[in-house]
N, CA, C and O atoms as a GROMACS GRO file, in nm:
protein
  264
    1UNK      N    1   9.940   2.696  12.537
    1UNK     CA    2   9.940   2.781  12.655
    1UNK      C    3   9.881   2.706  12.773
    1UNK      O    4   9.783   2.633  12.754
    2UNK      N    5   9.954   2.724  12.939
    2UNK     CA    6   9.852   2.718  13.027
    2UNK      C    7   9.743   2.723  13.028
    2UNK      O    8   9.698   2.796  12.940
    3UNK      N    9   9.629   2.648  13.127
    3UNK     CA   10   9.548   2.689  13.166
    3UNK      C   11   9.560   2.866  13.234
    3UNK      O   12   9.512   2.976  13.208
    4UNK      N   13   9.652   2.804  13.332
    4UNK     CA   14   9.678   2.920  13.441
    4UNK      C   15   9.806   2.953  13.484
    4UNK      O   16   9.894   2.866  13.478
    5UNK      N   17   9.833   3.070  13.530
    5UNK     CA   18  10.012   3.078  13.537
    5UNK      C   19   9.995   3.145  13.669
    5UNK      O   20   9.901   3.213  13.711
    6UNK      N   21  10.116   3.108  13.729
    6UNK     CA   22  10.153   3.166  13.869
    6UNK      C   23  10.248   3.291  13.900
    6UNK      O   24  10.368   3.287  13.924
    7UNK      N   25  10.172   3.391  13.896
    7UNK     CA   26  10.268   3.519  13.939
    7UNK      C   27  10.278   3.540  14.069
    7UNK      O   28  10.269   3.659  14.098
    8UNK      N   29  10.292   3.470  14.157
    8UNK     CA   30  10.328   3.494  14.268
    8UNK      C   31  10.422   3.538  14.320
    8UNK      O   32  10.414   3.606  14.422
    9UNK      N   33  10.543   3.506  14.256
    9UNK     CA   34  10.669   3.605  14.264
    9UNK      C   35  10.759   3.657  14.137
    9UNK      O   36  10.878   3.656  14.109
   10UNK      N   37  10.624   3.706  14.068
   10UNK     CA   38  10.656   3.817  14.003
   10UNK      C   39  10.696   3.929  14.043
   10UNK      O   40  10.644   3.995  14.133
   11UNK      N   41  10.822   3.966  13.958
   11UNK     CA   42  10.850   4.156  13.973
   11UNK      C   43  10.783   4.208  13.851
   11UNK      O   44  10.803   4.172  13.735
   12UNK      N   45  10.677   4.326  13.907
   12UNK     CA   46  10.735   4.422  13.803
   12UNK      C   47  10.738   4.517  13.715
   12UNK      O   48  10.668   4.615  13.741
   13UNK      N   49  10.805   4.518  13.607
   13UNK     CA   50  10.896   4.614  13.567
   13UNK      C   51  11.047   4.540  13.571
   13UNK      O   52  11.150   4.603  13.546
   14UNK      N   53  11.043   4.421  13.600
   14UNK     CA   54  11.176   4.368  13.589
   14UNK      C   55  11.276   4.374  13.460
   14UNK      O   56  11.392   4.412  13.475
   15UNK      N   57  11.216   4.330  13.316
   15UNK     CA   58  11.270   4.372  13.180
   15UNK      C   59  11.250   4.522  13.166
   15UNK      O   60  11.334   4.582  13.099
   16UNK      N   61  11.167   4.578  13.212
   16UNK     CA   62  11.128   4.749  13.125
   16UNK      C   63  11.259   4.858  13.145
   16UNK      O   64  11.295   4.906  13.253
   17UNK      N   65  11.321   4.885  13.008
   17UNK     CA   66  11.413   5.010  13.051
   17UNK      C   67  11.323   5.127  13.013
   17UNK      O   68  11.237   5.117  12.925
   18UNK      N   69  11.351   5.271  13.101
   18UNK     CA   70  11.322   5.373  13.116
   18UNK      C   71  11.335   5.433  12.974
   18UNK      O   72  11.415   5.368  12.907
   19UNK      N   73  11.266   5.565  12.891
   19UNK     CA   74  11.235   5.558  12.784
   19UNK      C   75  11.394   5.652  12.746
   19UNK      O   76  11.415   5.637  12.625
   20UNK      N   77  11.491   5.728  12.803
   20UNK     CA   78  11.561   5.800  12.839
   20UNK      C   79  11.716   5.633  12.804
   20UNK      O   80  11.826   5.665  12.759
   21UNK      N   81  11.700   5.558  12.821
   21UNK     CA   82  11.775   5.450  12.738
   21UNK      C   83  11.714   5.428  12.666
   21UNK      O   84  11.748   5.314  12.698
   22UNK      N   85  11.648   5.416  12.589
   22UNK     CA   86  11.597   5.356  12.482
   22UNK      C   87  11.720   5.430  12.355
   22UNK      O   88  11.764   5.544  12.338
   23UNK      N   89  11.742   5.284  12.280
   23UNK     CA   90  11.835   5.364  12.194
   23UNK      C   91  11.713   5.344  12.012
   23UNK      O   92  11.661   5.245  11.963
   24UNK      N   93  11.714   5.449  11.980
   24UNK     CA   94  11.652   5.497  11.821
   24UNK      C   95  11.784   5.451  11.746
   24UNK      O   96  11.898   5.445  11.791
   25UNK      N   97  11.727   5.412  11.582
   25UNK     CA   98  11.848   5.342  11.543
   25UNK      C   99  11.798   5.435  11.447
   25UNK      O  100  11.678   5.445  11.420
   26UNK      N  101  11.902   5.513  11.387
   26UNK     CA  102  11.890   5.637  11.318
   26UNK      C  103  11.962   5.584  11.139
   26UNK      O  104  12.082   5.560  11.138
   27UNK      N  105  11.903   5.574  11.037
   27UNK     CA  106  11.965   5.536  10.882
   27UNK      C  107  11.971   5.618  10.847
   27UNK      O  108  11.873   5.690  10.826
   28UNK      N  109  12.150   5.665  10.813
   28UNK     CA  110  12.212   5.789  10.767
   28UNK      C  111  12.193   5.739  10.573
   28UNK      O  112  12.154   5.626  10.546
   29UNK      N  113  12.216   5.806  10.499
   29UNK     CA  114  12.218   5.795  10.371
   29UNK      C  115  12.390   5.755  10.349
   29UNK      O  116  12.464   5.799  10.437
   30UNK      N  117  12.437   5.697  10.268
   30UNK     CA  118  12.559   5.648  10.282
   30UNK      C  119  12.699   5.818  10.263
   30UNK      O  120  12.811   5.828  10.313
   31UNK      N  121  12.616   5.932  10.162
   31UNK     CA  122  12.746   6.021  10.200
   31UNK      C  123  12.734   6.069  10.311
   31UNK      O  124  12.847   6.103  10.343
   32UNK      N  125  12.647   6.100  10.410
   32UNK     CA  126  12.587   6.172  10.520
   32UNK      C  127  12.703   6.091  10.634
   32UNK      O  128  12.791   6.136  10.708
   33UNK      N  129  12.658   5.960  10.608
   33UNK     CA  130  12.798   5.848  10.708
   33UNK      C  131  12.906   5.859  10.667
   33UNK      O  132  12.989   5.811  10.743
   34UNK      N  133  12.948   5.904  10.574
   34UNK     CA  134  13.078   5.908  10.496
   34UNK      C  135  13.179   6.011  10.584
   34UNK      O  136  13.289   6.006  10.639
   35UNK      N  137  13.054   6.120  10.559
   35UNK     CA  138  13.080   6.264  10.610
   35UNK      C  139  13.106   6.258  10.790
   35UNK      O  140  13.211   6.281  10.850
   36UNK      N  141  13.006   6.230  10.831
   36UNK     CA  142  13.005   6.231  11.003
   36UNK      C  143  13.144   6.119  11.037
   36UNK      O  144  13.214   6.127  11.138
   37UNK      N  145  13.159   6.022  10.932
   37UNK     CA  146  13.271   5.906  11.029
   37UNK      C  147  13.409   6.018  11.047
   37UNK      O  148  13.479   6.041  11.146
   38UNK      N  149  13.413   6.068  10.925
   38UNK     CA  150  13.552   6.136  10.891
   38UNK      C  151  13.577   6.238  10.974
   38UNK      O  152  13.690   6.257  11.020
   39UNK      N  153  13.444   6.337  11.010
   39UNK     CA  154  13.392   6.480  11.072
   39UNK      C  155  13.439   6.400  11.238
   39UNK      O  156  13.522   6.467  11.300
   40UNK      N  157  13.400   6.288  11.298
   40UNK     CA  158  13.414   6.237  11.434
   40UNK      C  159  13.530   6.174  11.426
   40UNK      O  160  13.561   6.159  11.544
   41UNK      N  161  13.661   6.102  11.324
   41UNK     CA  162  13.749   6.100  11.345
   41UNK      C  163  13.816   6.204  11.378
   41UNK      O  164  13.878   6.201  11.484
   42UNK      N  165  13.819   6.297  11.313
   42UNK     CA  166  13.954   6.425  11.322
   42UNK      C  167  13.921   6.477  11.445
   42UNK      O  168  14.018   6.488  11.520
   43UNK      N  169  13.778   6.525  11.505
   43UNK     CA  170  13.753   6.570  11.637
   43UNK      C  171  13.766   6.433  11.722
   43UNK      O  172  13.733   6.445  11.840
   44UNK      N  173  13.796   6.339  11.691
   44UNK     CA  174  13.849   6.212  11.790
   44UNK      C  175  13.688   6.186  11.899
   44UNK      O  176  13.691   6.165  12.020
   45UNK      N  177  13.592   6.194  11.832
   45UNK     CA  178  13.475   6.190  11.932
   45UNK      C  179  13.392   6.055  11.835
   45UNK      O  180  13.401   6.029  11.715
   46UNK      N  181  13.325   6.000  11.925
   46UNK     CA  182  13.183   5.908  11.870
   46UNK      C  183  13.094   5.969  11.747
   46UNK      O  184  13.077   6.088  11.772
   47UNK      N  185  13.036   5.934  11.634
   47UNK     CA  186  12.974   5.979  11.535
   47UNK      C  187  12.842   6.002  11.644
   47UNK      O  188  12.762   6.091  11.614
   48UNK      N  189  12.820   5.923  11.770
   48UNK     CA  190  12.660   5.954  11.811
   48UNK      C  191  12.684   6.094  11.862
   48UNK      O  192  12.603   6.184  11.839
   49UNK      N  193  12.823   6.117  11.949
   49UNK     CA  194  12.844   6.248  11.979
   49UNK      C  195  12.863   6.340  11.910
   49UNK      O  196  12.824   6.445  11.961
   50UNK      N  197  12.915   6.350  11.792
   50UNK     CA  198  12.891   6.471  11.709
   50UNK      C  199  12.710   6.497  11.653
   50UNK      O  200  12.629   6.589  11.659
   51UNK      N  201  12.710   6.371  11.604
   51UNK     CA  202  12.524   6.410  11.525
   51UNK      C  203  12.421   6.457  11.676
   51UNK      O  204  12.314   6.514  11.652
   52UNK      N  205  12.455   6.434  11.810
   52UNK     CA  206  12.429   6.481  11.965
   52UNK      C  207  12.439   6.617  11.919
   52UNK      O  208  12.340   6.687  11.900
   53UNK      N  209  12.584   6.664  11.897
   53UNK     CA  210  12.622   6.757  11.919
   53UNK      C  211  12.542   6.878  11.810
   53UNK      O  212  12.487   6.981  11.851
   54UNK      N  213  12.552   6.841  11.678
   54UNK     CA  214  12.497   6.883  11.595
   54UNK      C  215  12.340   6.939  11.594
   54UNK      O  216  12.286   7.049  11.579
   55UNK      N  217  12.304   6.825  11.614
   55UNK     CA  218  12.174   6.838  11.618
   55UNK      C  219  12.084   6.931  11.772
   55UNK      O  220  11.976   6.990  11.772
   56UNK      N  221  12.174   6.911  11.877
   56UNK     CA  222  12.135   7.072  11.957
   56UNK      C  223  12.158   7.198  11.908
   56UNK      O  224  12.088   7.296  11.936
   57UNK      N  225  12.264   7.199  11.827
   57UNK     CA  226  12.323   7.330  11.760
   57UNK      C  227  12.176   7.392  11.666
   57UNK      O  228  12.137   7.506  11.644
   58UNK      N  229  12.121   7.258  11.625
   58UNK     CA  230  12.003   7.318  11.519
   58UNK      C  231  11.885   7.299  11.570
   58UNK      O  232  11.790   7.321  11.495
   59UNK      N  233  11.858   7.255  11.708
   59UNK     CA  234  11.747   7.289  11.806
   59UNK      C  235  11.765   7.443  11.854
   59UNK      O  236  11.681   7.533  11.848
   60UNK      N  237  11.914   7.447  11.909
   60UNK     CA  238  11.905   7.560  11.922
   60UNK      C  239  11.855   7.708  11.862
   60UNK      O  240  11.779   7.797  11.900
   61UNK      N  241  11.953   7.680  11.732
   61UNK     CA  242  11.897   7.764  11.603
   61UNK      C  243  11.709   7.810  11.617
   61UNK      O  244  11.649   7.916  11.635
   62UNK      N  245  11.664   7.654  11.594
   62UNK     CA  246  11.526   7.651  11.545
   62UNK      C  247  11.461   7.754  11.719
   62UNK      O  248  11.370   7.835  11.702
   63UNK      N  249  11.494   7.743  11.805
   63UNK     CA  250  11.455   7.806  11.916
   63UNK      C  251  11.458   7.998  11.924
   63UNK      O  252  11.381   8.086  11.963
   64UNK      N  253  11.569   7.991  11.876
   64UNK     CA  254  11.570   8.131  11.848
   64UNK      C  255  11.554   8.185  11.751
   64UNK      O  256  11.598   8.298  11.727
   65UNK      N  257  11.482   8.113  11.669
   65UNK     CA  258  11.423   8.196  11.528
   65UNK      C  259  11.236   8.197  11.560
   65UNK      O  260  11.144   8.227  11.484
   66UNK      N  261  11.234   8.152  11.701
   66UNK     CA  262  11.075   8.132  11.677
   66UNK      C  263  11.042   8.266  11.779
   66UNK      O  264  10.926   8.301  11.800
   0.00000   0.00000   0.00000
């Protein structure tokens, strides 16, 4: 390492993405993927958009049972 380093024209926040991109890498169990690839082919949508989709459906749920 340096002694000393020059930030003089440093930015920053130049690398930092906002936590709202941040992507979570989610490990389905292999029938669970089996299930969602097949479930997001026939509705012709992204597997992230259905398990999206899904998973408000059961926020929702959980909201109105409380």
């Amino acid at each position: 390492m340096k002694k000393e380093y020059d930030f003089t024209n440093a930015e920053q926040g130049k690398f930092c993405r906002p936590l709202d991109q941040l992507e979570i890498p989610v490990y389905l169990e292999r029938d669970v993927r089996k299930s969602l690839l097949a479930t997001a082919a026939k509705a012709k949508k992204s597997v992230g958009a259905l398990v999206n989709d899904l998973l408000r459906n059961d926020l929702e749920i959980a909201r109105s049972l409380q």
